[in-house]
C-alpha positions in Angstrom: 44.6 72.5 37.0 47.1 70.3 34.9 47.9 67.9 38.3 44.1 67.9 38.2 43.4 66.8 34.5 46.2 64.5 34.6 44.8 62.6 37.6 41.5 62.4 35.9 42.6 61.6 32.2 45.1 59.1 32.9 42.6 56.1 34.6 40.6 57.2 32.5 42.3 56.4 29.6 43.8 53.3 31.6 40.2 52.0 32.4 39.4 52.4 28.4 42.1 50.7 27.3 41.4 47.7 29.8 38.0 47.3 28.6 38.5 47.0 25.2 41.5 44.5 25.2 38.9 42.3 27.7 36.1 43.1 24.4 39.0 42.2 22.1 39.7 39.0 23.9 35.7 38.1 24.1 35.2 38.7 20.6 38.2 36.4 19.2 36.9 33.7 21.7 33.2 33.8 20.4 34.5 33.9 16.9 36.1 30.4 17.5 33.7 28.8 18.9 31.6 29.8 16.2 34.0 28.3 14.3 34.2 24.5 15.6 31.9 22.0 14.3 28.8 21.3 16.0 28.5 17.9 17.3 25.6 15.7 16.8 24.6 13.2 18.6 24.3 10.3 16.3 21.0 7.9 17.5 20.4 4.4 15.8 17.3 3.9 14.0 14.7 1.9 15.3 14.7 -1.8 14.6 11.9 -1.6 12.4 12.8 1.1 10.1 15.6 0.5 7.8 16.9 2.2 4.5 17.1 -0.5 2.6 14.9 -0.3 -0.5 14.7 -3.7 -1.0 13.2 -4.3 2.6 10.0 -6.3 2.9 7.2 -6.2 5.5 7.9 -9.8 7.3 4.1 -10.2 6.5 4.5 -10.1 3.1 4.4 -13.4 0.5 4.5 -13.7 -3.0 2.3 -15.7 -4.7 0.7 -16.1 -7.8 -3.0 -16.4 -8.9 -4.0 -18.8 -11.3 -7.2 -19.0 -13.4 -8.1 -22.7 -14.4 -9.6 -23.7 -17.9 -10.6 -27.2 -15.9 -10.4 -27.6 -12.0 -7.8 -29.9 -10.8 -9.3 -32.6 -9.1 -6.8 -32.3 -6.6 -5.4 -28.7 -6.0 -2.7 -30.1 -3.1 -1.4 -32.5 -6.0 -1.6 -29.7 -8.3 0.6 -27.7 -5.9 2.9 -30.0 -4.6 3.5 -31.0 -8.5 5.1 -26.9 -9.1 6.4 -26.8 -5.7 4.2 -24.2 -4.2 1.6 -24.2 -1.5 -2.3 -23.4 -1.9 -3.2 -20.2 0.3 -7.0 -19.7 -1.5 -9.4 -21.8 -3.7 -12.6 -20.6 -5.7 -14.2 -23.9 -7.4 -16.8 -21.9 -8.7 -15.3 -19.7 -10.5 -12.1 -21.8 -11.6 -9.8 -19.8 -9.2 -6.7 -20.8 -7.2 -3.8 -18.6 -5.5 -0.7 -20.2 -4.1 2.1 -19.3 -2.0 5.4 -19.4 -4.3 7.6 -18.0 -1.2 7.4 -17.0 2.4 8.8 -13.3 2.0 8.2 -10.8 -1.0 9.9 -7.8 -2.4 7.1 -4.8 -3.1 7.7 -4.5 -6.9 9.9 -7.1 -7.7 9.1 -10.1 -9.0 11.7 -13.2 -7.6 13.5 -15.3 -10.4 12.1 -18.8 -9.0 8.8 -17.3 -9.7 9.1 -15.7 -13.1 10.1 -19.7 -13.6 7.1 -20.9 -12.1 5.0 -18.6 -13.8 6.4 -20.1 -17.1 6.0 -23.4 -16.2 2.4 -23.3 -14.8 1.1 -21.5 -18.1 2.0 -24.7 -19.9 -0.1 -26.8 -17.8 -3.6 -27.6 -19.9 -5.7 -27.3 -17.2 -4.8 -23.3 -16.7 -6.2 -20.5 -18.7 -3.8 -17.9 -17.2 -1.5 -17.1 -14.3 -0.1 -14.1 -13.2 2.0 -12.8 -10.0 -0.4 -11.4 -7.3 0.4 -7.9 -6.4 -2.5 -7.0 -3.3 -4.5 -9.9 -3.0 -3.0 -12.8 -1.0 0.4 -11.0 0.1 -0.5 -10.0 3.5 0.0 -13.7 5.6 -1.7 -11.7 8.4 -4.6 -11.0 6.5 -7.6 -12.9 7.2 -9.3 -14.3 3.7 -12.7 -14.9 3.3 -14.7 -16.5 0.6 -17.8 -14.7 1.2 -18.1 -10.9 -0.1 -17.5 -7.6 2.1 -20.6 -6.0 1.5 -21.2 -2.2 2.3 -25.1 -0.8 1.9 -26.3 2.8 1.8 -27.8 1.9 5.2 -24.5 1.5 6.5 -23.3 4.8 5.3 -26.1 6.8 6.4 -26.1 5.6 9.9 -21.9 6.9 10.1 -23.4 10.0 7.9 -21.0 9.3 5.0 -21.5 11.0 1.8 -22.0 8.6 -1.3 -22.6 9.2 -4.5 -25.3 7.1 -7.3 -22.3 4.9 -8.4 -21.4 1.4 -6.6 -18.0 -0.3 -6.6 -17.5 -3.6 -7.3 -14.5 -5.6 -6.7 -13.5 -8.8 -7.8 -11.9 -11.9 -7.4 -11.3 -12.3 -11.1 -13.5 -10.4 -13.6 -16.3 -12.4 -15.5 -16.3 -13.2 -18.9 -18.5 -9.8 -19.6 -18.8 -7.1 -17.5 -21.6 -5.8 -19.4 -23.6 -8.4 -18.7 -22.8 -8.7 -15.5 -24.4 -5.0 -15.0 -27.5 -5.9 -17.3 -27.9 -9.0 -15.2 -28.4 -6.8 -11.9 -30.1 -3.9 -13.2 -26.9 -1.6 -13.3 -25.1 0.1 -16.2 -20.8 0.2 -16.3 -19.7 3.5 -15.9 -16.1 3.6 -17.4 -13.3 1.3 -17.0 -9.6 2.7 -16.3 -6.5 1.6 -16.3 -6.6 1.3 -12.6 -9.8 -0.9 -12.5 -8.5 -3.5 -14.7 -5.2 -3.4 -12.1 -7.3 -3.8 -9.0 -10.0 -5.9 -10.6 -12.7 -3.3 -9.5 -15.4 -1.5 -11.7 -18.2 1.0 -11.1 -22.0 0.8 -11.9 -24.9 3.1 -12.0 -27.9 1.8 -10.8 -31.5 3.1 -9.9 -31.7 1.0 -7.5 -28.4 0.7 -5.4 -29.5 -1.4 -2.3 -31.4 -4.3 -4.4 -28.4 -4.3 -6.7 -25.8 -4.6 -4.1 -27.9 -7.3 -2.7 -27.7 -9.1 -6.1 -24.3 -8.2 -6.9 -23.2 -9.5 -3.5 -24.5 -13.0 -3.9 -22.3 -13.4 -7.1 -19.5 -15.7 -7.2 -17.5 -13.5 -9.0 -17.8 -10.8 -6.4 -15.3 -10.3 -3.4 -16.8 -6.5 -2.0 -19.4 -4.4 -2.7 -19.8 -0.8 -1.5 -21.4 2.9 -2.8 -19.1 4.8 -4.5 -18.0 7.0 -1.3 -17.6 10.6 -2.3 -14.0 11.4 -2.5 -12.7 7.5 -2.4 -10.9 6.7 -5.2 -10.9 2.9 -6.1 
């Protein structure tokens, strides 16, 4: 019985021991693997994409917009006198924008045209000039004299919701923009902050597609839409 036991016990206890030095031996090589750095593959970025938060859209241009008193009666002479180059003019309603250089900074304003800013505010034919910020900065955009005009029938046909209210925006705001509004049958609805940034403002009206058709024929007008619900201006 003993011979018997022993022959049994000792593999047994052989076998046992085997198996947990190999589990030993597993577990200590798992542990340092877990151990060693993982390795990332590191992947340039796209060409187009940089970090840079000075980096500007190749598109972009500043410019500034300037609001005449009087005319020129020659805008290229006016130009070439400052150095800059005319990009949009609006006889009618005393209005020029020119090109002061060929790439822009979103949000900063370039020392060479802070100067020409300061110089161009002292010539007597100008009322006021400021640096443009939306208008004219896109070189790929394509500008247009005439209004964009949206009418309710426009909406109704996509089945977009509008409200009573139409937008207005502008290429400079007229002397009085209640006026304007009595002058086309509408009524100003409250001007913001934002309106008086974007040169936009809202009117009620009773009737919106004759006063869009009005308001569209303006000078002082460059769109006209209904106040879509959930747009903000």
């Amino acid at each position: 019985m003993k011979r018997i036991l022993q022959r049994i016990f000792f593999p047994a206890l052989v076998l046992i021991l085997m198996l947990s030095i190999i589990a030993l031996a597993y577990g200590i090589s798992v542990e340092k693997k877990s151990m060693q750095p993982i390795s990332v593959e590191k992947k340039s970025m796209p060409p187009n994409i940089r970090l840079d938060p000075y980096f500007h859209a190749p598109q972009d241009r500043e410019d500034v917009i300037v609001y005449f008193k009087e005319m020129p009666s020659s805008i290229e002479e006016f130009a070439s006198s400052y150095g800059v180059t005319p990009i949009f003019v609006k006889d009618d309603i005393k209005m020029a924008a020119f090109e002061t250089s060929p790439t822009r900074v979103p949000g900063v304003t370039s020392q060479k045209t802070k100067e020409l800013i300061e110089q161009i505010s002292k010539d007597p034919l100008v009322e006021s000039v400021k640096v443009d910020t939306f208008m004219f900065t896109d070189k790929k955009s394509d500008i247009k004299a005439m209004p964009e005009v949206i009418t309710p029938e426009d909406l109704d046909k996509n089945g977009t919701i509008y409200s009573h209210e139409v937008i207005v925006g502008f290429w400079r705001f007229p002397p009085s923009l209640e006026d304007f509004a009595a002058k086309y049958g509408g009524r100003l609805v409250n001007l913001t902050e934002g309106d008086l940034n974007l040169l936009t403002a809202m009117f009620e009206t009773d009737d919106m597609t004759g006063f869009i058709n009005n308001v569209s024929k303006d000078p002082y007008v460059r769109y006209v839409e209904p106040n879509i619900v959930g747009h903000v201006c």
